[in-house]
PyMOL CGO cylinders between C-alpha atoms (Angstrom):
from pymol import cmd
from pymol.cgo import CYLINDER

trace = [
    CYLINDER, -108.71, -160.76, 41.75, -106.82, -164.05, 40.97, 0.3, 1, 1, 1, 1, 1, 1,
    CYLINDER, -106.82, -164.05, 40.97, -108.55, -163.70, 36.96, 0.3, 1, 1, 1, 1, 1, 1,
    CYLINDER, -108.55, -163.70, 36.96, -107.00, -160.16, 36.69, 0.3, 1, 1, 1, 1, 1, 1,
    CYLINDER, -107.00, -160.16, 36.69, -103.57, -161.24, 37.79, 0.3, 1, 1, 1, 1, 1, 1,
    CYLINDER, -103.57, -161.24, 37.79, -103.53, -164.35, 35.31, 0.3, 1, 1, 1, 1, 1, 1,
    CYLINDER, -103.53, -164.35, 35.31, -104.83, -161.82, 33.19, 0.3, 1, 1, 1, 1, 1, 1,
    CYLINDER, -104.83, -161.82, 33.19, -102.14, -159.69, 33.57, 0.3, 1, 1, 1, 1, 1, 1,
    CYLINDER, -102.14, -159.69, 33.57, -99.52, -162.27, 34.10, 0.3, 1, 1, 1, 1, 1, 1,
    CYLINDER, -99.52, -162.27, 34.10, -100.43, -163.75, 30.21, 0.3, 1, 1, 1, 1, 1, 1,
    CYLINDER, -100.43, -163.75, 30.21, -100.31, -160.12, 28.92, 0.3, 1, 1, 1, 1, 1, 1,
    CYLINDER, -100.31, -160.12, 28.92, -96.73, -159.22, 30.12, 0.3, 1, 1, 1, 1, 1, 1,
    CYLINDER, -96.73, -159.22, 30.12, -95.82, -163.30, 28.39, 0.3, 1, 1, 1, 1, 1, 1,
    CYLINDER, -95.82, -163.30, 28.39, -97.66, -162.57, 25.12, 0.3, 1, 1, 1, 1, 1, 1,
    CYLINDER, -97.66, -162.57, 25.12, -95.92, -158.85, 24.76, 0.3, 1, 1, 1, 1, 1, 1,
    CYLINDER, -95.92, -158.85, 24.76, -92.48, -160.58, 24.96, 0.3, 1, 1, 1, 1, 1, 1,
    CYLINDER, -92.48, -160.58, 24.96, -93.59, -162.32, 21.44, 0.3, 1, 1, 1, 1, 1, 1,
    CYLINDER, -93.59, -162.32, 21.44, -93.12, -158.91, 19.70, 0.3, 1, 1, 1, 1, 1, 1,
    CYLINDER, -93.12, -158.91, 19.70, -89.58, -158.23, 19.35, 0.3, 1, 1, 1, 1, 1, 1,
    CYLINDER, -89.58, -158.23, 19.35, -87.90, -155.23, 17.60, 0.3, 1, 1, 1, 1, 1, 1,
    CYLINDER, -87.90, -155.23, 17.60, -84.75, -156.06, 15.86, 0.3, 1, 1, 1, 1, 1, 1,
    CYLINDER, -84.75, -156.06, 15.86, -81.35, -155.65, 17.05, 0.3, 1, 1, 1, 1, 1, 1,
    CYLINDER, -81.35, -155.65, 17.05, -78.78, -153.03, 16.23, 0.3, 1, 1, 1, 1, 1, 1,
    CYLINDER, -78.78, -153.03, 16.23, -75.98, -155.27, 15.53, 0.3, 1, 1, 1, 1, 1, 1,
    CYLINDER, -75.98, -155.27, 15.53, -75.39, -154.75, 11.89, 0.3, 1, 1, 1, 1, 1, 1,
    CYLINDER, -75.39, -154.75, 11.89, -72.04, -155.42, 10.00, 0.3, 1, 1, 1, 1, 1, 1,
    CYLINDER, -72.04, -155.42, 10.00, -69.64, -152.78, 10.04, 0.3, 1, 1, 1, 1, 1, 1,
    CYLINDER, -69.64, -152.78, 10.04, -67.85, -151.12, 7.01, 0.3, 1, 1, 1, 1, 1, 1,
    CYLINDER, -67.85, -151.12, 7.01, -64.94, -149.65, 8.52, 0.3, 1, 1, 1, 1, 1, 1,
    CYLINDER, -64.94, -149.65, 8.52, -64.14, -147.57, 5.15, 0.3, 1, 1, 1, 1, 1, 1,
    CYLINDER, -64.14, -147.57, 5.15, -67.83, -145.79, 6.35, 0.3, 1, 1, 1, 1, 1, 1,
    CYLINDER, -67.83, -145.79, 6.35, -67.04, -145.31, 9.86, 0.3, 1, 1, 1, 1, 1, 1,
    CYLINDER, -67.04, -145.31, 9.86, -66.70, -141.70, 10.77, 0.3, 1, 1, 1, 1, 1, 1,
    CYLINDER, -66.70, -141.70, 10.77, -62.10, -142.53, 11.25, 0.3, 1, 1, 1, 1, 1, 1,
    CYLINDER, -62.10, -142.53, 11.25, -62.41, -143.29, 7.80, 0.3, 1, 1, 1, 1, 1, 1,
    CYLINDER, -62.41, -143.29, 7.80, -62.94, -140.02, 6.75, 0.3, 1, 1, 1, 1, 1, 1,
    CYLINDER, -62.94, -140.02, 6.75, -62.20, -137.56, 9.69, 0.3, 1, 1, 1, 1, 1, 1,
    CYLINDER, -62.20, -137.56, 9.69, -59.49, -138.10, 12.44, 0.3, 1, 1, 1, 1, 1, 1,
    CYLINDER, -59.49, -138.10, 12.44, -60.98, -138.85, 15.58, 0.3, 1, 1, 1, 1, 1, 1,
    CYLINDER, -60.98, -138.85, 15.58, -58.16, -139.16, 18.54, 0.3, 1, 1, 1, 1, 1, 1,
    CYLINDER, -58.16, -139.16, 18.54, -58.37, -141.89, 20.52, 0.3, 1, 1, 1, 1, 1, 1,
    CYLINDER, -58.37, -141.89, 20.52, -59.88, -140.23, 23.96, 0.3, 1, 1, 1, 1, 1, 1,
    CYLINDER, -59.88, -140.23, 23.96, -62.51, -138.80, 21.52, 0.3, 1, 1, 1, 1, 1, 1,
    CYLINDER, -62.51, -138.80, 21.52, -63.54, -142.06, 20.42, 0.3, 1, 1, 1, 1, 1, 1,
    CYLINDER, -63.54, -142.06, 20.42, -63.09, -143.85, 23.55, 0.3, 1, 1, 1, 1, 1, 1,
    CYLINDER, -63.09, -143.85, 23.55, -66.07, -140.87, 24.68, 0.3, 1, 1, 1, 1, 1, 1,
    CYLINDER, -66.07, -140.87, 24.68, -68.04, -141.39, 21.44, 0.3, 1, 1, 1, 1, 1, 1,
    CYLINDER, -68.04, -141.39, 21.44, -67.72, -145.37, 22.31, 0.3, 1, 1, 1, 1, 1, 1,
    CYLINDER, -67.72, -145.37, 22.31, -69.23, -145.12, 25.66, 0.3, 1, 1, 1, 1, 1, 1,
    CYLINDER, -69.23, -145.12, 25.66, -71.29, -142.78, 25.62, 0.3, 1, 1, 1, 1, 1, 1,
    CYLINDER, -71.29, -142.78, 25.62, -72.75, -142.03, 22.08, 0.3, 1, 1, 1, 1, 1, 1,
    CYLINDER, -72.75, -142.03, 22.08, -72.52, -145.53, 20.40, 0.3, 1, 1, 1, 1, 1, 1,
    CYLINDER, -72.52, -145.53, 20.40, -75.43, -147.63, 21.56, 0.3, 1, 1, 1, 1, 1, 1,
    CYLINDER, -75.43, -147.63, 21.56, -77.94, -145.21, 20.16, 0.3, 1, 1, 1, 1, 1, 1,
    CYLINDER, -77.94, -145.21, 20.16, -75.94, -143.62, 16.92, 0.3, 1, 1, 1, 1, 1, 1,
    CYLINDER, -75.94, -143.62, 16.92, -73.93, -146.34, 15.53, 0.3, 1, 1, 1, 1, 1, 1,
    CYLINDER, -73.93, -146.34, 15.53, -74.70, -150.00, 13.95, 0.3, 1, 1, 1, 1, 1, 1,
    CYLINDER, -74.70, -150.00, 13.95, -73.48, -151.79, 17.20, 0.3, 1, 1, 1, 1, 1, 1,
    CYLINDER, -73.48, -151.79, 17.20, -75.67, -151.03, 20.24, 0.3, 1, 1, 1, 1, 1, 1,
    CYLINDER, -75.67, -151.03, 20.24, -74.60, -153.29, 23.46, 0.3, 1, 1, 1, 1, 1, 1,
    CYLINDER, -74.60, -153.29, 23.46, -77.86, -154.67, 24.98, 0.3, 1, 1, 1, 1, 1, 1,
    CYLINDER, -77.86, -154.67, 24.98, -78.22, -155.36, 28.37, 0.3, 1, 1, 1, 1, 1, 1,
    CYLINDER, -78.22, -155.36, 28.37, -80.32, -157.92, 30.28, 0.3, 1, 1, 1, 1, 1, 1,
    CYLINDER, -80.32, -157.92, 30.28, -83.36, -155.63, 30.83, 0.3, 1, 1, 1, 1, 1, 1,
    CYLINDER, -83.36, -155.63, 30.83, -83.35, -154.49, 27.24, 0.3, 1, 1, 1, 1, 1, 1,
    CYLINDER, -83.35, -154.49, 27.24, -84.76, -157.92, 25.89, 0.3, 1, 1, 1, 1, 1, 1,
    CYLINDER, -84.76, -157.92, 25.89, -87.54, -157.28, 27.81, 0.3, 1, 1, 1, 1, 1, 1,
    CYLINDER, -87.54, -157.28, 27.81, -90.80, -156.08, 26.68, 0.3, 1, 1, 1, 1, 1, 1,
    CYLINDER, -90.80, -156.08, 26.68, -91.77, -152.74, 26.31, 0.3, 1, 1, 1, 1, 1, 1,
    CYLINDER, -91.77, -152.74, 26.31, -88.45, -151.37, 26.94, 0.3, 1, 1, 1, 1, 1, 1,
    CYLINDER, -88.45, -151.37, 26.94, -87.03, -153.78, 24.35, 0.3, 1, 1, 1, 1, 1, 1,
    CYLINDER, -87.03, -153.78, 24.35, -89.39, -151.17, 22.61, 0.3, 1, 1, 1, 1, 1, 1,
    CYLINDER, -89.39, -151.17, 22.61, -88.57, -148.36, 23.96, 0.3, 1, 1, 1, 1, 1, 1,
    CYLINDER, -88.57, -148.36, 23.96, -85.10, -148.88, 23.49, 0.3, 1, 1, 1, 1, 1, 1,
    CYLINDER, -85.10, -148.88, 23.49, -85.77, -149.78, 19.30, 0.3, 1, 1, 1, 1, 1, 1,
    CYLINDER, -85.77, -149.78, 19.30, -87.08, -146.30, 18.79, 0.3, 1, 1, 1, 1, 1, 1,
    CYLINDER, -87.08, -146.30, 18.79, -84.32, -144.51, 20.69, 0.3, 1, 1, 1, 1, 1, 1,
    CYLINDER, -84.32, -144.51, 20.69, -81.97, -145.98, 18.43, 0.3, 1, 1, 1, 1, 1, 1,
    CYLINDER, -81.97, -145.98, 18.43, -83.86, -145.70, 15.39, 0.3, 1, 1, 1, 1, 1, 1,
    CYLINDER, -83.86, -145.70, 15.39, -83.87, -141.90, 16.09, 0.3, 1, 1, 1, 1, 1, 1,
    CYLINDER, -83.87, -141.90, 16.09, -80.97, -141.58, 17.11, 0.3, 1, 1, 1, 1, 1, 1,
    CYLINDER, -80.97, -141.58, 17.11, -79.10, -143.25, 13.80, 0.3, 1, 1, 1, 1, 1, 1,
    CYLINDER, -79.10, -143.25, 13.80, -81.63, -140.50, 12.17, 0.3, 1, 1, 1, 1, 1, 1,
    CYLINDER, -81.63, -140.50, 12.17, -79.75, -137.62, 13.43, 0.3, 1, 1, 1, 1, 1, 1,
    CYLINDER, -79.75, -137.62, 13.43, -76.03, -139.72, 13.24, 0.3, 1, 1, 1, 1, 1, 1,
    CYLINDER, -76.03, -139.72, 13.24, -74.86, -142.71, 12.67, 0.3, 1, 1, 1, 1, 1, 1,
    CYLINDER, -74.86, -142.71, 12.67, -70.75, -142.97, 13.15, 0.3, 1, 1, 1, 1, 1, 1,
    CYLINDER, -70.75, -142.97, 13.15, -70.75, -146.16, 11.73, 0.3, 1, 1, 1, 1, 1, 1,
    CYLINDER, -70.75, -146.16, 11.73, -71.84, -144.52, 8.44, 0.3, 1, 1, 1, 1, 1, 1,
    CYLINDER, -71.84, -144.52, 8.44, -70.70, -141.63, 8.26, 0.3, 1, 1, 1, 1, 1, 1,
    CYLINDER, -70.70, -141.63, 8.26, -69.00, -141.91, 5.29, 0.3, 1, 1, 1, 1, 1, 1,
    CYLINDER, -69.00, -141.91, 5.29, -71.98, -142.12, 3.50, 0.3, 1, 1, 1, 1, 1, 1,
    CYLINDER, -71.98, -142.12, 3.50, -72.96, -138.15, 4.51, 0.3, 1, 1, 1, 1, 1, 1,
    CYLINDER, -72.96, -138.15, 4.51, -71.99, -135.62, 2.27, 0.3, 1, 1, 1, 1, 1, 1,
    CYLINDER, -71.99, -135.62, 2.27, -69.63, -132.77, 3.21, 0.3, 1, 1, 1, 1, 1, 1,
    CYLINDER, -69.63, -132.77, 3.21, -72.03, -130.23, 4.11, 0.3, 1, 1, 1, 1, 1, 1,
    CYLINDER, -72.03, -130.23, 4.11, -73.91, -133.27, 6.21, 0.3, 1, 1, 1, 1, 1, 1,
    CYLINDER, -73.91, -133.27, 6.21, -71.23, -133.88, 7.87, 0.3, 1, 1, 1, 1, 1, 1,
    CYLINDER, -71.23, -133.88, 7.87, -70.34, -130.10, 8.67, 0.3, 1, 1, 1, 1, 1, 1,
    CYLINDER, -70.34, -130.10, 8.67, -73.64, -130.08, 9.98, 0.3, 1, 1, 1, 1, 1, 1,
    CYLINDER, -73.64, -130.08, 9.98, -73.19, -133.14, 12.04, 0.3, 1, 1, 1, 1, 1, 1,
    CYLINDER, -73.19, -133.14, 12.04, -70.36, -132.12, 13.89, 0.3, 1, 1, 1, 1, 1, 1,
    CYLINDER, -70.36, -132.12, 13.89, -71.57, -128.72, 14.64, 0.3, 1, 1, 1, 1, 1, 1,
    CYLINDER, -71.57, -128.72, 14.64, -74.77, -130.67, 15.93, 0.3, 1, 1, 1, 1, 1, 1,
    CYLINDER, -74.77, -130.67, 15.93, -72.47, -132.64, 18.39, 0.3, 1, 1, 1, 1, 1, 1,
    CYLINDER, -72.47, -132.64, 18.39, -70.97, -130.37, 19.68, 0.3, 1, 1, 1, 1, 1, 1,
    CYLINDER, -70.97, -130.37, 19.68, -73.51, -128.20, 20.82, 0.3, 1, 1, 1, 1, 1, 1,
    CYLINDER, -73.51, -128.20, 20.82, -76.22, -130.89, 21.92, 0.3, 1, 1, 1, 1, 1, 1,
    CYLINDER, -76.22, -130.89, 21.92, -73.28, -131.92, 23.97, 0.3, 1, 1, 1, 1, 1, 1,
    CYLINDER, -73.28, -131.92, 23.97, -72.66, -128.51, 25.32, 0.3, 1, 1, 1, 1, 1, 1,
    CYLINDER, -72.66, -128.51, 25.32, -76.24, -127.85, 26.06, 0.3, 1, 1, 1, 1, 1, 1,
    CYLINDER, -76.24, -127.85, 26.06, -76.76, -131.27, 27.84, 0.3, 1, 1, 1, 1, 1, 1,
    CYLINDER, -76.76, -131.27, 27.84, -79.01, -132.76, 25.39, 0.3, 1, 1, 1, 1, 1, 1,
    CYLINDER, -79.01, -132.76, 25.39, -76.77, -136.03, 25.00, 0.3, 1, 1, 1, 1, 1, 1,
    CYLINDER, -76.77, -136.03, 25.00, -76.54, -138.41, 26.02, 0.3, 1, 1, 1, 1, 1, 1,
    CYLINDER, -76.54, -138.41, 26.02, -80.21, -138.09, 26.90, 0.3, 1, 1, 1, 1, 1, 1,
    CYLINDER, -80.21, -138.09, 26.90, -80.63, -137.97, 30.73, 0.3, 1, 1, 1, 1, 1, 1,
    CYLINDER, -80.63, -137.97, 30.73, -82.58, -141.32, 30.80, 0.3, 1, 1, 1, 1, 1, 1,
    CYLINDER, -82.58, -141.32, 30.80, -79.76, -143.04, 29.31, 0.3, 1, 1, 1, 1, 1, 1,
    CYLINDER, -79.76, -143.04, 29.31, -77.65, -141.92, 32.03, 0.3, 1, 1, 1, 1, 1, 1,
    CYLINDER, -77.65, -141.92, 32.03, -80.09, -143.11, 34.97, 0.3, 1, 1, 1, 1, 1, 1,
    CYLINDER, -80.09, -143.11, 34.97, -80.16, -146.50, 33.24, 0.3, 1, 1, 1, 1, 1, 1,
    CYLINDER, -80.16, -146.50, 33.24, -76.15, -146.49, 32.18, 0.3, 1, 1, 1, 1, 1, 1,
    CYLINDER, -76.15, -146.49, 32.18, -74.24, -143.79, 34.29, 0.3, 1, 1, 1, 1, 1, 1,
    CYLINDER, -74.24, -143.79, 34.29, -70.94, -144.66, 33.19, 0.3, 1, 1, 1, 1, 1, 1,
    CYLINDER, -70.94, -144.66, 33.19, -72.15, -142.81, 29.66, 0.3, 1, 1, 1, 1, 1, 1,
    CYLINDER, -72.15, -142.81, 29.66, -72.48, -139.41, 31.73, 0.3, 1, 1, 1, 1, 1, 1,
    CYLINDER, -72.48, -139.41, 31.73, -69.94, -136.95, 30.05, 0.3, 1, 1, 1, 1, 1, 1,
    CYLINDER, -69.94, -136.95, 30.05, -67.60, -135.09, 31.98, 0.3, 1, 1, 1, 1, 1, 1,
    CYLINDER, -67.60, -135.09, 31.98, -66.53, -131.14, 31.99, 0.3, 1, 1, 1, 1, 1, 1,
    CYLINDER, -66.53, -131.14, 31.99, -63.53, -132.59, 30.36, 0.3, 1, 1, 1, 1, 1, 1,
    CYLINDER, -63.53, -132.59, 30.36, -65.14, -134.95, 27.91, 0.3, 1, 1, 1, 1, 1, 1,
    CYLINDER, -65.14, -134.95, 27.91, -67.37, -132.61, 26.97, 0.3, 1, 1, 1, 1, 1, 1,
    CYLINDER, -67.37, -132.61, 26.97, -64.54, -129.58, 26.13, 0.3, 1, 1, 1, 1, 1, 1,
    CYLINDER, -64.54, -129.58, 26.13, -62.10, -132.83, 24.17, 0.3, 1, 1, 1, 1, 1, 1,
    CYLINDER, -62.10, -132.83, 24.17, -65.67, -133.60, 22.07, 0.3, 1, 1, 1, 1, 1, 1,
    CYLINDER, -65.67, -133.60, 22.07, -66.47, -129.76, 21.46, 0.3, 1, 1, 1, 1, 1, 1,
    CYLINDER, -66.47, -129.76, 21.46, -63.13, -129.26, 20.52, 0.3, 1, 1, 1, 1, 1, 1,
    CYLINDER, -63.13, -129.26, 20.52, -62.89, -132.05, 18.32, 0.3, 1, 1, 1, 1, 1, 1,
    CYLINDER, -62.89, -132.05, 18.32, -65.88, -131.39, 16.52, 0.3, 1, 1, 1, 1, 1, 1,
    CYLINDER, -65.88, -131.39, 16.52, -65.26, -127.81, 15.39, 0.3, 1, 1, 1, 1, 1, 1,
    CYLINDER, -65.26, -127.81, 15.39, -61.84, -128.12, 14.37, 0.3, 1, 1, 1, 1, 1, 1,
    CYLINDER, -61.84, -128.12, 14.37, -62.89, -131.79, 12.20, 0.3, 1, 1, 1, 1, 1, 1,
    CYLINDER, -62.89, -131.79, 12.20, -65.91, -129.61, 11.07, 0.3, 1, 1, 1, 1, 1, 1,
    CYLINDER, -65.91, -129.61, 11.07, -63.59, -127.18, 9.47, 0.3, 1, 1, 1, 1, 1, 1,
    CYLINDER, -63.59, -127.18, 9.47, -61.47, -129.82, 7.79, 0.3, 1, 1, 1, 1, 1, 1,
    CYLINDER, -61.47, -129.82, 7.79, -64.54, -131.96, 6.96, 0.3, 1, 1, 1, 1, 1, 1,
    CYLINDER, -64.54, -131.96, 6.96, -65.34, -128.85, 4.47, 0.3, 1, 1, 1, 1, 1, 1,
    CYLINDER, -65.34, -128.85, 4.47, -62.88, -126.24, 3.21, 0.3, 1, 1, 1, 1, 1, 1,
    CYLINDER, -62.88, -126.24, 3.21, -64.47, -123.24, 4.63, 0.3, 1, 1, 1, 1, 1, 1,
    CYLINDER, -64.47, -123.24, 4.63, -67.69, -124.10, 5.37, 0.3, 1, 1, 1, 1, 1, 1,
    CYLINDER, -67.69, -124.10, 5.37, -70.66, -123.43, 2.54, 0.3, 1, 1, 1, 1, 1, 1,
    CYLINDER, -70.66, -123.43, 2.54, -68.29, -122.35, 0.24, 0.3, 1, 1, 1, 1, 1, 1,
    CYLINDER, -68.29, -122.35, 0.24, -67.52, -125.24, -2.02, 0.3, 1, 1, 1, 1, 1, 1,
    CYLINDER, -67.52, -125.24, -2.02, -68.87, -125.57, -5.46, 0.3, 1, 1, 1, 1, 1, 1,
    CYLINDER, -68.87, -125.57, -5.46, -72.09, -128.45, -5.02, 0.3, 1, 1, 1, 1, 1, 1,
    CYLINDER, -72.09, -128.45, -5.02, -71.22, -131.87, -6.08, 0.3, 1, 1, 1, 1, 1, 1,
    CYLINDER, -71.22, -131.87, -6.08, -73.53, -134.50, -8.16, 0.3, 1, 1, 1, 1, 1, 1,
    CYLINDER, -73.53, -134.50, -8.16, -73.33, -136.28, -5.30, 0.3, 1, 1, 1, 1, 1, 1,
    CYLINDER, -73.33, -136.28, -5.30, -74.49, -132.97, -3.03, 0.3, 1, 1, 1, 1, 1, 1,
    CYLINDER, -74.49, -132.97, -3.03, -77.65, -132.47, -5.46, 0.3, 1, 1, 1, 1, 1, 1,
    CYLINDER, -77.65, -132.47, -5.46, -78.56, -136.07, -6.26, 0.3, 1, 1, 1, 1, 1, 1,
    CYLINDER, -78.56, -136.07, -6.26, -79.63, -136.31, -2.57, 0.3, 1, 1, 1, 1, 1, 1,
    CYLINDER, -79.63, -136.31, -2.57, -81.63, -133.03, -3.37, 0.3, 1, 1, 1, 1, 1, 1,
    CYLINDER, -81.63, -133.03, -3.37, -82.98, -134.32, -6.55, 0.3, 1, 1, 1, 1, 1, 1,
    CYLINDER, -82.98, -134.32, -6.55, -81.54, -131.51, -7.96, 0.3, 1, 1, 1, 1, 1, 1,
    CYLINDER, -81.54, -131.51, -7.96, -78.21, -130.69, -10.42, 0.3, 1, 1, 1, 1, 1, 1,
    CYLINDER, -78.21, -130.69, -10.42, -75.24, -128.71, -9.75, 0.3, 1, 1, 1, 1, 1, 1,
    CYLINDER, -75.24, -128.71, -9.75, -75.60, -124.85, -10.75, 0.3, 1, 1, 1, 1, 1, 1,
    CYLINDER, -75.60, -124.85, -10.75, -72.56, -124.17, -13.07, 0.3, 1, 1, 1, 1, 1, 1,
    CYLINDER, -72.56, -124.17, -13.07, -69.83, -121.73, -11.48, 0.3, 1, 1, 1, 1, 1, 1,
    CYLINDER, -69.83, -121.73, -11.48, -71.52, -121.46, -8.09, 0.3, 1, 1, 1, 1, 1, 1,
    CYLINDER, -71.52, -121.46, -8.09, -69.60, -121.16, -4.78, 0.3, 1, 1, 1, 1, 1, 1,
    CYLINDER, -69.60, -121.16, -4.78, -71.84, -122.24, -2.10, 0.3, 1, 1, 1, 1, 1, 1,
    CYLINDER, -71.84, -122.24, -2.10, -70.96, -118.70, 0.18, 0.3, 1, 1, 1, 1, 1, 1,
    CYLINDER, -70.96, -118.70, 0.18, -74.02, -119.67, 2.33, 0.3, 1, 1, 1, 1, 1, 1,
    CYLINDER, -74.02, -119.67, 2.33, -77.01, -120.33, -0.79, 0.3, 1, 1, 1, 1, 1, 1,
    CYLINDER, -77.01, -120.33, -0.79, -77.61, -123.89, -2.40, 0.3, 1, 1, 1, 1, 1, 1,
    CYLINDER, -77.61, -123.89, -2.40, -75.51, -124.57, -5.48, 0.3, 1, 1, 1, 1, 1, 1,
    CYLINDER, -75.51, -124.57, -5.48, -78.20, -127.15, -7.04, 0.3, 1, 1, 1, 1, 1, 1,
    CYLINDER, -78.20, -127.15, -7.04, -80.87, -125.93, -9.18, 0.3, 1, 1, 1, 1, 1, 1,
    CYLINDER, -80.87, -125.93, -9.18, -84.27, -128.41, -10.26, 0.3, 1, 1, 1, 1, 1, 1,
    CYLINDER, -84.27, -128.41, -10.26, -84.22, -130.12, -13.83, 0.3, 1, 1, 1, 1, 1, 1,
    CYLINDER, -84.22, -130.12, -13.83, -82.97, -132.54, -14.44, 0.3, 1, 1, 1, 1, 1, 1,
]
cmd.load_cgo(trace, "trace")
């Protein structure tokens, strides 16, 4: 018994050698999501607390999340997370991305998805509110509709295609259909 427990013992000391990296990147405020949609200040005060860690550049680590596996555990939430959004970049997205983005919000919020409910065990002060959750739903589909005049039915930009690996489509209106066609 006393070989499996110094067994054990040097396993949970020699997992603590493999560490993820840390989310603490620089931050570009000309990329942050203010610098290209108005966000009021309760709405980012929400998006702060409860949405940052896992979908920005700046994720505030706690005691417990230096340790091994959920230093792990806590890696990949982030990485997907910053998959689906990253605020801190956001300027990067084109406009239908972003479109997209903020409808996303706004109904994972609605439907309870985020923040995800073992986040909130671990950090309850993230939980959203009836209120926060009708000031980010709110938010969201009114900056959606400025982020793209009338959605899907602006003419496709290089930029638009390039990510495509396609080329704008002379004359087209996007009314719903994609405006890039292949060769290059």
């Amino acid at each position: 018994m006393k070989k499996i427990l110094l067994f054990v013992l040097a396993f949970v000391v020699l997992i603590q050698l493999i560490r993820p990296n840390k989310n603490q990147e620089v931050v570009d405020a000309k990329k942050q999501i203010g610098a290209v949609i108005e966000v009021p200040a309760d709405v980012q005060a929400i998006l702060k607390r409860s949405c940052n860690d896992c979908h920005s550049n700046q994720t505030n680590y706690l005691w417990y999340h230096e340790i091994a596996p959920m230093s792990w555990m806590v890696a990949r939430h982030i990485k997907e997370g910053k998959e689906h959004v990253n605020f801190d970049e956001f300027a990067s997205y084109n406009q239908r991305q972003r479109a997209h983005i903020l409808e996303e919000t706004a109904e994972v919020i609605q439907h309870g998805e985020m923040p995800l409910k073992g986040y909130v065990v671990f950090h309850p002060e993230t939980a959203l509110s009836k209120s926060d959750i009708e000031k980010i739903k709110s938010w969201a589909s009114t900056a959606g509709t400025k982020t793209v005049v009338a959605k899907n039915t602006y003419p496709a930009t290089q930029e638009d295609c390039d990510k495509e690996g396609k080329m704008p489509e002379e004359g087209c209106e996007k009314k719903g259909k994609s405006c890039c066609k292949s060769g290059f």
